[in-house]
C-alpha positions in Angstrom: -12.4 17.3 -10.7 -9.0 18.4 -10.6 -6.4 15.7 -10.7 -8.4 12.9 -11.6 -5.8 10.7 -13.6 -3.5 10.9 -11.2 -5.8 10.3 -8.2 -7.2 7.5 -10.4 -3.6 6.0 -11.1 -2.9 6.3 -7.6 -6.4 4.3 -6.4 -6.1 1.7 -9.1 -2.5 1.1 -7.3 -4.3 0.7 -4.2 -7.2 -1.2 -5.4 -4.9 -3.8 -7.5 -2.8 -4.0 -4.1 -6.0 -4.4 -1.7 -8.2 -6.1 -3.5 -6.5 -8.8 -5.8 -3.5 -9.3 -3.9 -4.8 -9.4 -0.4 -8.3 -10.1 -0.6 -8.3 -12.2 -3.1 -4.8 -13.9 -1.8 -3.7 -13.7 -5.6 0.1 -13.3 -4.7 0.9 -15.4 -2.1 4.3 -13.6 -1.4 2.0 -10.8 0.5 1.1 -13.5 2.6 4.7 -15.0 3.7 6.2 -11.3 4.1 3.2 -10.4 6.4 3.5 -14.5 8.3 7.0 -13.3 8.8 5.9 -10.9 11.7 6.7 -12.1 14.9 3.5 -11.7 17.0 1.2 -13.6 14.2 0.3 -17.0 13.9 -0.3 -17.6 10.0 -4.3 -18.1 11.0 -3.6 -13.7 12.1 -1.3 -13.5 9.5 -4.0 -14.1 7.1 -7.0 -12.2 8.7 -4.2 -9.1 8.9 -3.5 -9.2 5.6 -7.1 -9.2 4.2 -7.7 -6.5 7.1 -4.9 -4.6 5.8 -6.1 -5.2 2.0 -9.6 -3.9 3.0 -8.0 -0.7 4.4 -6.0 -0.3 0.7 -9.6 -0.7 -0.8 -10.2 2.3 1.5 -7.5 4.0 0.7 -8.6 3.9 -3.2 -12.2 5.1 -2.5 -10.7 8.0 -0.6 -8.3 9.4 -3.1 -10.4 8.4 -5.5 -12.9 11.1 -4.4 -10.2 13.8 -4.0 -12.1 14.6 -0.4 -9.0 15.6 2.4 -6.3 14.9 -0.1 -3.2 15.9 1.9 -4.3 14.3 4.4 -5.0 11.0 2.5 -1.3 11.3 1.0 0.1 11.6 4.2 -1.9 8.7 5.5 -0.3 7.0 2.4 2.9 7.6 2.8 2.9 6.5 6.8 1.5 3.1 5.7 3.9 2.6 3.1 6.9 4.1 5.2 5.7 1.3 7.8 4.9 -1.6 5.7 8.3 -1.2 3.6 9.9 -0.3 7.1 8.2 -4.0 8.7 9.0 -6.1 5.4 12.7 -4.6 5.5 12.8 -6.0 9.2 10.6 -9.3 9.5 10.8 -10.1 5.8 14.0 -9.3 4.3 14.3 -12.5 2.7 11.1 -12.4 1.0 11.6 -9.5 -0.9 13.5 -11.0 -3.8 14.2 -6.6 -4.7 14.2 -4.5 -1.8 15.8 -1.4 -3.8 13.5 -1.4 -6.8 11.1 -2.1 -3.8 12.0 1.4 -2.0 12.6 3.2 -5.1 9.3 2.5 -7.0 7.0 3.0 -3.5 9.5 6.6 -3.5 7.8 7.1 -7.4 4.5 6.2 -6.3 4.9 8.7 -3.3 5.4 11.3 -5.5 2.4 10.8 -7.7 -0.2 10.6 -4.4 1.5 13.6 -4.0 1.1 15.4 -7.4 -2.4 13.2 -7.1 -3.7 15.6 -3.8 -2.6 18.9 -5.3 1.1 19.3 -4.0 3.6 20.7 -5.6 6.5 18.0 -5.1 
């Protein structure tokens, strides 16, 4: 039971993210910086982003429970490495802040961190 506010602050991230930004397609911006990939038509571009919005939900449930937590905040910081690393590539333009972009992921980073037991 450990940890719980800051896995909870750390899943609510996720599940604000995932759910009503993806899923429920409440900020449409997600959708043009993931329509900016290449290899996706926006009819892919759309099912990838409520795919990748589902997998956030995941994300939540997991640190949530506190259940492999190293492991889950390495798995978070690959996919925010790689979606910051893709948006900075194919969307560039659509991120109206890239540094406050990196540098608040970089805060949130640290708190999955703290959130799975590390000492950071």
């Amino acid at each position: 039971m450990s940890n719980l506010f800051p896995r909870a602050a750390v899943a609510s991230v996720w599940i604000y993210q995932g759910l009503w930004c993806k899923v429920f397609g409440r900020v449409p911006h997600h959708e043009e910086i993931v329509g900016s990939i290449p290899f996706l038509n926006p009819s892919r571009a759309h099912r990838a982003l409520v795919a990748l919005g589902l997998l956030e939900c995941v994300i939540a449930l997991w640190v949530l429970s506190g259940i492999w937590a190293p492991e889950a905040a390495l798995l978070q910081t690959f996919l925010l490495v790689a979606m910051n690393a893709a948006g900075l590539v194919w969307a560039r333009r659509a991120i109206p802040d890239p540094v406050g972009m990196l540098l608040q992921n970089f805060a949130f980073l640290v708190l999955a961190w703290i959130a799975a037991g590390s000492r950071v």
